[in-house]
FINU-568254 format. One record per atom (N, C-alpha, C, O): residue number from 1; residue in one letter; chain; atom name; x, y, z. Coordinates in Angstrom, 1 decimal. Layout:
# residues N
NUM  A  A  CA  X  Y  Z
...
***
This chain:
# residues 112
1  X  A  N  -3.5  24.5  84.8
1  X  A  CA  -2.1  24.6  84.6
1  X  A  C  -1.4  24.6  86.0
1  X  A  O  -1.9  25.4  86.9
2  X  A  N  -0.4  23.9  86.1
2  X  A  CA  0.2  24.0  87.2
2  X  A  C  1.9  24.5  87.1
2  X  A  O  2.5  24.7  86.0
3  X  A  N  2.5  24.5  88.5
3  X  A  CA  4.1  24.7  88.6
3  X  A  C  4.9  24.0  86.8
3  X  A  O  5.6  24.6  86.0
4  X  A  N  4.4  22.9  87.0
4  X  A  CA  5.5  22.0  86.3
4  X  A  C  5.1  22.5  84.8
4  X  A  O  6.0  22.7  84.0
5  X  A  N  3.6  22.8  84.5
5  X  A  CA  3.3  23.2  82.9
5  X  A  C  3.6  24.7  82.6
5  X  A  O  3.8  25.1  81.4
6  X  A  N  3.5  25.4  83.7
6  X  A  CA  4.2  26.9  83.5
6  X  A  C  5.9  26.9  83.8
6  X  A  O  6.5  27.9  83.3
7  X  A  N  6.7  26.1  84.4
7  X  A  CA  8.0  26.0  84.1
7  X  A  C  8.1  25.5  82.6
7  X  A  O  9.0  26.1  81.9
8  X  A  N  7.4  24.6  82.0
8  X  A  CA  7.5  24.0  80.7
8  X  A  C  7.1  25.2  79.5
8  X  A  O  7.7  25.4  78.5
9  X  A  N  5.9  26.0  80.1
9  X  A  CA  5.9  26.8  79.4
9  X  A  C  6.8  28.3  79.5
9  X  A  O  6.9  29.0  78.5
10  X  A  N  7.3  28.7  80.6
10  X  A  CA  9.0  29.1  80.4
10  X  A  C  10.4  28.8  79.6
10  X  A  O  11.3  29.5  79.2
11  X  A  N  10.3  27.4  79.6
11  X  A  CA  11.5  27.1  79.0
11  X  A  C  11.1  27.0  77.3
11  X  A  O  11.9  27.1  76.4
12  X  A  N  9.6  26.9  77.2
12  X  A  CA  9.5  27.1  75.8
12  X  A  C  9.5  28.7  75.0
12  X  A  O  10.0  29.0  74.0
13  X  A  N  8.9  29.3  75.8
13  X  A  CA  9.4  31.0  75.8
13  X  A  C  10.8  31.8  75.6
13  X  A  O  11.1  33.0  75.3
14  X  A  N  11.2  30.9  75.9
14  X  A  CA  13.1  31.3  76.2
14  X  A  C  13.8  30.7  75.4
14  X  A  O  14.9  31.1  75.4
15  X  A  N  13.4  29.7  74.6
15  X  A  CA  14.0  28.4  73.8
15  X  A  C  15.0  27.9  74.7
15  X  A  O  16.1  28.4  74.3
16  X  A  N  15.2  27.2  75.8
16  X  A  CA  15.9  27.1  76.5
16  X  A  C  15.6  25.0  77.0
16  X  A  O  14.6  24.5  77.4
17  X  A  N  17.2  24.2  76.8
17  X  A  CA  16.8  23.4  77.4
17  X  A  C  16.9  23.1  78.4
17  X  A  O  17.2  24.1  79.1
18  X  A  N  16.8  21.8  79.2
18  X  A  CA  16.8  21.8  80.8
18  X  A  C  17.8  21.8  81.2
18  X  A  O  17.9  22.1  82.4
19  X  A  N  19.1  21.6  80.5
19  X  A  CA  20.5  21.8  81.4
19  X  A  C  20.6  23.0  80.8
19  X  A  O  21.6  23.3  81.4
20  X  A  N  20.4  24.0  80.0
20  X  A  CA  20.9  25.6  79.9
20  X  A  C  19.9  26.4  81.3
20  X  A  O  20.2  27.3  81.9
21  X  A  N  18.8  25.8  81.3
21  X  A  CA  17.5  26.2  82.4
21  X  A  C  18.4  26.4  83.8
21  X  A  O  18.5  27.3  84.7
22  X  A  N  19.0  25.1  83.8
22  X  A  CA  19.4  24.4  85.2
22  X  A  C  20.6  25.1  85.6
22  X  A  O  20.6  25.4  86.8
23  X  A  N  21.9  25.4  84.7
23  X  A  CA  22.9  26.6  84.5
23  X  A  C  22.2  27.7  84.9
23  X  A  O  22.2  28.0  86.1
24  X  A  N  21.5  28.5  83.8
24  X  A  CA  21.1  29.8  84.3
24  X  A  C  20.7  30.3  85.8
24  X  A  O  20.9  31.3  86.5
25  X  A  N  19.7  28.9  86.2
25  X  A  CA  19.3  29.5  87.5
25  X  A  C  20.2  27.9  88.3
25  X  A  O  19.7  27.0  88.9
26  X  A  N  20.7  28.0  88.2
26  X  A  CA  21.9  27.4  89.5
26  X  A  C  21.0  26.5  90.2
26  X  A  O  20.8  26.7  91.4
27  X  A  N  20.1  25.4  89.6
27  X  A  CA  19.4  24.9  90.1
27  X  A  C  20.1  23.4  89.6
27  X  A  O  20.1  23.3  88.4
28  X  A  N  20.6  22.3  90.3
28  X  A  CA  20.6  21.4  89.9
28  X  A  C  20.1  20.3  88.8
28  X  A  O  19.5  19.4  89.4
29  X  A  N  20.1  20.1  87.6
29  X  A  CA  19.9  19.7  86.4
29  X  A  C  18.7  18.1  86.9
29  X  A  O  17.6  18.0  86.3
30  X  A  N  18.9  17.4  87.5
30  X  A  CA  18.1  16.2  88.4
30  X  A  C  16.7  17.1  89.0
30  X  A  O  15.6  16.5  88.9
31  X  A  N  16.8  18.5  89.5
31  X  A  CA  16.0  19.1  90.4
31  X  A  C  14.6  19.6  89.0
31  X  A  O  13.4  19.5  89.0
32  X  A  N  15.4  20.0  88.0
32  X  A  CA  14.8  20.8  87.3
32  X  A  C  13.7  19.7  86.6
32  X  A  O  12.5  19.9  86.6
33  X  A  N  14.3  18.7  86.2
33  X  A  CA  13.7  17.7  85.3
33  X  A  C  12.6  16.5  86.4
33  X  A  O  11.8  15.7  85.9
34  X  A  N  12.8  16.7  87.9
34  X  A  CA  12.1  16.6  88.9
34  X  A  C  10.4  17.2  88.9
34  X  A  O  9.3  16.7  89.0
35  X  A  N  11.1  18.6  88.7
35  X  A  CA  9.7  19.9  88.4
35  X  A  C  9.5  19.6  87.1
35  X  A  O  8.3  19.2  87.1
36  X  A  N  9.8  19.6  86.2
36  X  A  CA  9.0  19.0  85.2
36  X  A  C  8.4  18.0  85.0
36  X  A  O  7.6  18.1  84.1
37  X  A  N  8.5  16.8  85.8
37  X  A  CA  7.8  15.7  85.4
37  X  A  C  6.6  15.4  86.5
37  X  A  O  6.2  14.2  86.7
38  X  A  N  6.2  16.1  87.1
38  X  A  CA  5.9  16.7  88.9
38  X  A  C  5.8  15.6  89.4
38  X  A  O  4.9  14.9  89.8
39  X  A  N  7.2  15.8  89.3
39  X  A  CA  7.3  14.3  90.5
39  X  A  C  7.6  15.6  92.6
39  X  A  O  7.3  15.4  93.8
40  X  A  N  8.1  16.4  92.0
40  X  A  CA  8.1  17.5  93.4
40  X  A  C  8.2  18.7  92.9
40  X  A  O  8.8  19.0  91.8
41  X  A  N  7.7  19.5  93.6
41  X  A  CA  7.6  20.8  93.1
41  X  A  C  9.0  22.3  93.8
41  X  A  O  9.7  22.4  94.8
42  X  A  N  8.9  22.7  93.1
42  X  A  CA  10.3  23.5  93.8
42  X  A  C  10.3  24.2  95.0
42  X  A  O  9.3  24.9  95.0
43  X  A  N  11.2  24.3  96.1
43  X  A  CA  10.9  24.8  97.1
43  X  A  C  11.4  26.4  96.7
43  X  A  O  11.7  27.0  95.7
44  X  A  N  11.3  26.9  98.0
44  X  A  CA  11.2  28.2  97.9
44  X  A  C  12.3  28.9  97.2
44  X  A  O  12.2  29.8  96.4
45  X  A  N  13.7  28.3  97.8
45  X  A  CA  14.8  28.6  97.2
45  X  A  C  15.0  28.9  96.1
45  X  A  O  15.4  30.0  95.6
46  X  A  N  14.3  27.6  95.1
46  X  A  CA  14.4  27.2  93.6
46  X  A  C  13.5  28.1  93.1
46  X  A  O  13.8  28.7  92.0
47  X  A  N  12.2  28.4  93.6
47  X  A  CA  11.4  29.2  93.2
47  X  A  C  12.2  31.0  93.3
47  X  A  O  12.2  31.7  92.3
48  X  A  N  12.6  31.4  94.4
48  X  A  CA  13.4  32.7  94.4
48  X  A  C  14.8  32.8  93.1
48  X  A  O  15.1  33.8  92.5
49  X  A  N  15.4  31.7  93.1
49  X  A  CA  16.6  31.7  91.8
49  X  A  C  15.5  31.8  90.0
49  X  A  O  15.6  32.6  89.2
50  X  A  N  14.6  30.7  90.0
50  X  A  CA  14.0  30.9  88.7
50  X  A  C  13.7  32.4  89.1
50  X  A  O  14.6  33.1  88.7
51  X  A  N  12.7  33.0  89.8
51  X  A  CA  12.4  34.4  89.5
51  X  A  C  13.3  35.5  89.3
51  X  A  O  13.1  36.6  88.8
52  X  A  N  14.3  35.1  89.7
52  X  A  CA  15.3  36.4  89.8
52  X  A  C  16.4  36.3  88.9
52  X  A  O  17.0  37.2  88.3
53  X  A  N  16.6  34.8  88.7
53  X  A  CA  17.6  34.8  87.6
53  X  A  C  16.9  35.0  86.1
53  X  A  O  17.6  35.3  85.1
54  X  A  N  15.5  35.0  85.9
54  X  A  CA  14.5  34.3  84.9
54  X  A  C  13.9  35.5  84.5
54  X  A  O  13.5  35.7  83.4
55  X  A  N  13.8  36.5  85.7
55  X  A  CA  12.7  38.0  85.7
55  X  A  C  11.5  37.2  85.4
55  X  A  O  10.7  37.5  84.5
56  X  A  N  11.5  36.3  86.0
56  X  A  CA  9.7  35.6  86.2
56  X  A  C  8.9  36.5  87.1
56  X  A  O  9.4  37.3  87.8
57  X  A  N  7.7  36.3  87.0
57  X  A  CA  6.5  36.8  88.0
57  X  A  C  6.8  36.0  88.9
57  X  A  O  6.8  34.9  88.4
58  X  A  N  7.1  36.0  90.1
58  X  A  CA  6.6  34.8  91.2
58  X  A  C  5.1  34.1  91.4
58  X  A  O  4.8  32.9  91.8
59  X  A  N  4.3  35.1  91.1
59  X  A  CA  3.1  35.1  91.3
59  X  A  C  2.1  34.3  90.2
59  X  A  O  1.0  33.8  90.4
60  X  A  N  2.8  34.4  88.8
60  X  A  CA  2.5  33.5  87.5
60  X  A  C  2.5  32.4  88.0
60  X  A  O  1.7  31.5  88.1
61  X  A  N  4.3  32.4  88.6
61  X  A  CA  4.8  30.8  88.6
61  X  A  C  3.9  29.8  89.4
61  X  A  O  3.7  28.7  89.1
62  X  A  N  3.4  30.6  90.9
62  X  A  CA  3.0  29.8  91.9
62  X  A  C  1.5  29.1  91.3
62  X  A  O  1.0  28.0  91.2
63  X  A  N  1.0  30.9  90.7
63  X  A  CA  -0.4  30.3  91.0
63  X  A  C  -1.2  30.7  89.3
63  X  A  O  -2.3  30.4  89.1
64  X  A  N  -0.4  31.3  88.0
64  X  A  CA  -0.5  31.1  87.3
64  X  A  C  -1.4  32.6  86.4
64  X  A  O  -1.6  32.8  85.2
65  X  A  N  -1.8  33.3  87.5
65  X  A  CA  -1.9  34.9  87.3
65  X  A  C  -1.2  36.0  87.1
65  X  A  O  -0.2  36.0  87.8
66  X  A  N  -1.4  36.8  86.5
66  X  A  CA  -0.6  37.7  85.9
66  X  A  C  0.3  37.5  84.7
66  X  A  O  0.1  36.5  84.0
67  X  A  N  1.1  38.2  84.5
67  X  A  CA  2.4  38.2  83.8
67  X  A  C  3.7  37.3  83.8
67  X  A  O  4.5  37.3  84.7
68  X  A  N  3.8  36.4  82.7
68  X  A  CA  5.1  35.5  82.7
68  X  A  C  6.1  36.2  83.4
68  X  A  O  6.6  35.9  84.4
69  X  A  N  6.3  37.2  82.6
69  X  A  CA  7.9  38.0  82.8
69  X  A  C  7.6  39.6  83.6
69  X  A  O  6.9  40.5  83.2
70  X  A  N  8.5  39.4  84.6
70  X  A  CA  8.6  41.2  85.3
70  X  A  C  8.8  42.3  84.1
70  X  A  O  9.7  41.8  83.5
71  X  A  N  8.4  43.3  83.6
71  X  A  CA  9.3  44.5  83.6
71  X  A  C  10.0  45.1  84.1
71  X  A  O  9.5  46.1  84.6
72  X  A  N  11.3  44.8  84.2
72  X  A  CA  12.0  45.7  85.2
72  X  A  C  12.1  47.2  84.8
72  X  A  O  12.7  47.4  83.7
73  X  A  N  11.7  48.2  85.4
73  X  A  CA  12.1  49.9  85.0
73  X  A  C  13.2  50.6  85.6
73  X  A  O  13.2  50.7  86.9
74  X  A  N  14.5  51.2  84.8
74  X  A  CA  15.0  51.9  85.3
74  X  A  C  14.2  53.0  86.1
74  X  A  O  13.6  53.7  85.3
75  X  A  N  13.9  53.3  87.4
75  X  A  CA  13.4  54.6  87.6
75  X  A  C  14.0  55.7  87.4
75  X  A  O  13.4  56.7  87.4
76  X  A  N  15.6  55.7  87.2
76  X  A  CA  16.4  56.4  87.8
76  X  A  C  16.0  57.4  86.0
76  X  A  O  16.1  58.6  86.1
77  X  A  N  15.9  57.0  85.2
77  X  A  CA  15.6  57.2  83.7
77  X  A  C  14.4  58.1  83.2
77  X  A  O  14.4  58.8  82.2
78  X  A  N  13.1  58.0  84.3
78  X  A  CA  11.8  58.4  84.3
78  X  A  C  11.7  59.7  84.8
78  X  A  O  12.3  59.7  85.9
79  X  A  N  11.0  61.1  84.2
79  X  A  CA  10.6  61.6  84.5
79  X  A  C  10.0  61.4  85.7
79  X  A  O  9.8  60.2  85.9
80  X  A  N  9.6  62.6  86.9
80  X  A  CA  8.5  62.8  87.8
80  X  A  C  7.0  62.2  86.7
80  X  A  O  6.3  61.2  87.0
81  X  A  N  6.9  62.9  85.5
81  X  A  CA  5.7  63.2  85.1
81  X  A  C  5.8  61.5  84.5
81  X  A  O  4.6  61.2  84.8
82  X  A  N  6.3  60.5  84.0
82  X  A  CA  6.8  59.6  83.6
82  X  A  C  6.1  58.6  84.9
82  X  A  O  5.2  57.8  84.6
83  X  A  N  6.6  58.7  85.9
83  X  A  CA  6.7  57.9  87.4
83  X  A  C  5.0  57.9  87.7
83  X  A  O  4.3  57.0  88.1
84  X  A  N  4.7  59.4  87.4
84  X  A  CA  3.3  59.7  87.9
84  X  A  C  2.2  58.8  87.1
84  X  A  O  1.3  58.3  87.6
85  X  A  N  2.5  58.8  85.4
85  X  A  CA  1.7  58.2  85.1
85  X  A  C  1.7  56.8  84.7
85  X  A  O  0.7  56.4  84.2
86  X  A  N  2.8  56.0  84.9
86  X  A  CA  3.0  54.9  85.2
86  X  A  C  1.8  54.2  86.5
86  X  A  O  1.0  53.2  86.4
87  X  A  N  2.0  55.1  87.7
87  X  A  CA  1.3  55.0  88.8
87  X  A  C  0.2  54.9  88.8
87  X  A  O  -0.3  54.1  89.5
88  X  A  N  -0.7  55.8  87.8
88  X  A  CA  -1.8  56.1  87.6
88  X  A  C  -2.5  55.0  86.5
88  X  A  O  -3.7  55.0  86.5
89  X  A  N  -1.6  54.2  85.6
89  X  A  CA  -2.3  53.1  84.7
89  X  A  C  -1.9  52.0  85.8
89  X  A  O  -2.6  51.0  85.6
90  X  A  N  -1.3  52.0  86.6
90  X  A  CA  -1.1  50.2  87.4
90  X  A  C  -2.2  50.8  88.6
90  X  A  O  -2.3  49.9  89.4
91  X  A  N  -2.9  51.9  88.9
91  X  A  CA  -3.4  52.0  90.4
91  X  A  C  -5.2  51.4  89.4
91  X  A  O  -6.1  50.7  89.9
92  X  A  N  -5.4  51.9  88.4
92  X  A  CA  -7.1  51.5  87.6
92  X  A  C  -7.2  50.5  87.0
92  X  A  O  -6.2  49.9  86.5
93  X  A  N  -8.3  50.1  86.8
93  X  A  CA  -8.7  48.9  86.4
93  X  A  C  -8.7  47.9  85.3
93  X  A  O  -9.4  48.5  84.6
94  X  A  N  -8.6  46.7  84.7
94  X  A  CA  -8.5  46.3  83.6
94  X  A  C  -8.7  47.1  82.7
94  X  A  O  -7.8  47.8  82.0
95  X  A  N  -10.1  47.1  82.6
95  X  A  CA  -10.8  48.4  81.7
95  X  A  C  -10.2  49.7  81.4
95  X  A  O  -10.0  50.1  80.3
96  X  A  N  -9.8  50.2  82.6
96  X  A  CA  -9.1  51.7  82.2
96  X  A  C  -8.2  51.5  81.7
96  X  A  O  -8.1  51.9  80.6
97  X  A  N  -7.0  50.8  82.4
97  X  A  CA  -5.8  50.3  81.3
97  X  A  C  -6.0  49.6  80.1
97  X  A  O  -5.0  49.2  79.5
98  X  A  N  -7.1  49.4  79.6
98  X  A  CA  -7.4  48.7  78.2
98  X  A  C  -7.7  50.6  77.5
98  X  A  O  -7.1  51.1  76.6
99  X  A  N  -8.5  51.1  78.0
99  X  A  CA  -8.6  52.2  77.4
99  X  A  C  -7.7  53.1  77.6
99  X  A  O  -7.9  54.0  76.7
100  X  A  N  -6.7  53.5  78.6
100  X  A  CA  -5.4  54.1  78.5
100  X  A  C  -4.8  53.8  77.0
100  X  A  O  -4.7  54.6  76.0
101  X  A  N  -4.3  52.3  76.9
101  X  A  CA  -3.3  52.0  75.8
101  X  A  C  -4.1  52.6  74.5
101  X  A  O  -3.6  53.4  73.7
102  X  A  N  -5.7  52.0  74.4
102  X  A  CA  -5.9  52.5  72.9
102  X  A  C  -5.8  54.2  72.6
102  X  A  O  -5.4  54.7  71.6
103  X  A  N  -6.4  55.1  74.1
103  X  A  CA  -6.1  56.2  74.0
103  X  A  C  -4.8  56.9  73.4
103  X  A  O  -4.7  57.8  72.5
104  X  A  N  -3.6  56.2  74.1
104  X  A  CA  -2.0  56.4  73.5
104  X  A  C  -1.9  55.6  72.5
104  X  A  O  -0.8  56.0  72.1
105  X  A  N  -2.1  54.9  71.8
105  X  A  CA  -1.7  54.7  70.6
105  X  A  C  -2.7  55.1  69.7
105  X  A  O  -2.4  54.9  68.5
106  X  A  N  -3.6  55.6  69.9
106  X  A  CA  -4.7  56.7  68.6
106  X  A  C  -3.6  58.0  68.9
106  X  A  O  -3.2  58.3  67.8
107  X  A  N  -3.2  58.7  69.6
107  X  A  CA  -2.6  59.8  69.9
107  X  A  C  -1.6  59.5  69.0
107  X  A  O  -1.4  60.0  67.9
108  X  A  N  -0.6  58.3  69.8
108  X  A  CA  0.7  58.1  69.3
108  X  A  C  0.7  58.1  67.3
108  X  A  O  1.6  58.6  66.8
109  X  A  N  -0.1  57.6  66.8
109  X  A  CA  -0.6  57.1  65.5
109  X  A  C  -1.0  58.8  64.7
109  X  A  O  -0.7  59.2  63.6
110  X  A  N  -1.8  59.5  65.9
110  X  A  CA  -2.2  61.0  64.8
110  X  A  C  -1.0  62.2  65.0
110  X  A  O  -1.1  63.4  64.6
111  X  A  N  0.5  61.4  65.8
111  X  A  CA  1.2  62.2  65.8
111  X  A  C  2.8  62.0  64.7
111  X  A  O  3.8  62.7  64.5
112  X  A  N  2.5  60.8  64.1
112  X  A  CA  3.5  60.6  63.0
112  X  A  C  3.3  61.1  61.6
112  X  A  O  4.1  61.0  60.7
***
């Protein structure tokens, strides 16, 4: 999968077509349909406006790892104790965060 098939598979995510795409992130409507058909790929600019206008991963987009979309977190909203263990499921490993989540939702589940 490349740039142009993970932009394609963005705009299919979002139901979004190439001139509402091209509006949103202020990227010229010619440019966008450009990166789609990979005739050239977006330079940095275009790549900085999709991520930020989009809450794209940058790091999806380039190279196709990770997460489509950021989570943005209020911090300002989170406990200390909240902050801490946030920190503590992103600092361990696939595994442990596979076994965090089932941990909290067997908890979450014997507590309703």
């Amino acid at each position: 999968m490349n740039i142009s098939d993970r932009l394609k598979a963005l705009l299919d995510a979002q139901s979004l077509t190439i001139k509402a795409f091209s509006e949103l992130t202020e990227i010229p409507y010619r440019s966008v349909q450009n990166y789609l058909r990979e005739e050239r790929d977006p330079n940095a600019e275009a790549l900085n406006k999709i991520c930020e206008k989009m809450n794209v991963n940058l790091n999806w987009l380039i190279t196709g790892n990770g997460e489509m979309f950021i989570n943005k977190i209020d911090n300002s909203t989170l406990t200390s104790k909240e902050l801490e263990l946030i920190e503590k499921v992103r600092s361990t490993t696939d595994l442990g965060q596979k076994i965090i989540h089932q941990t909290a939702t067997m908890v979450s589940e014997e507590l309703k």
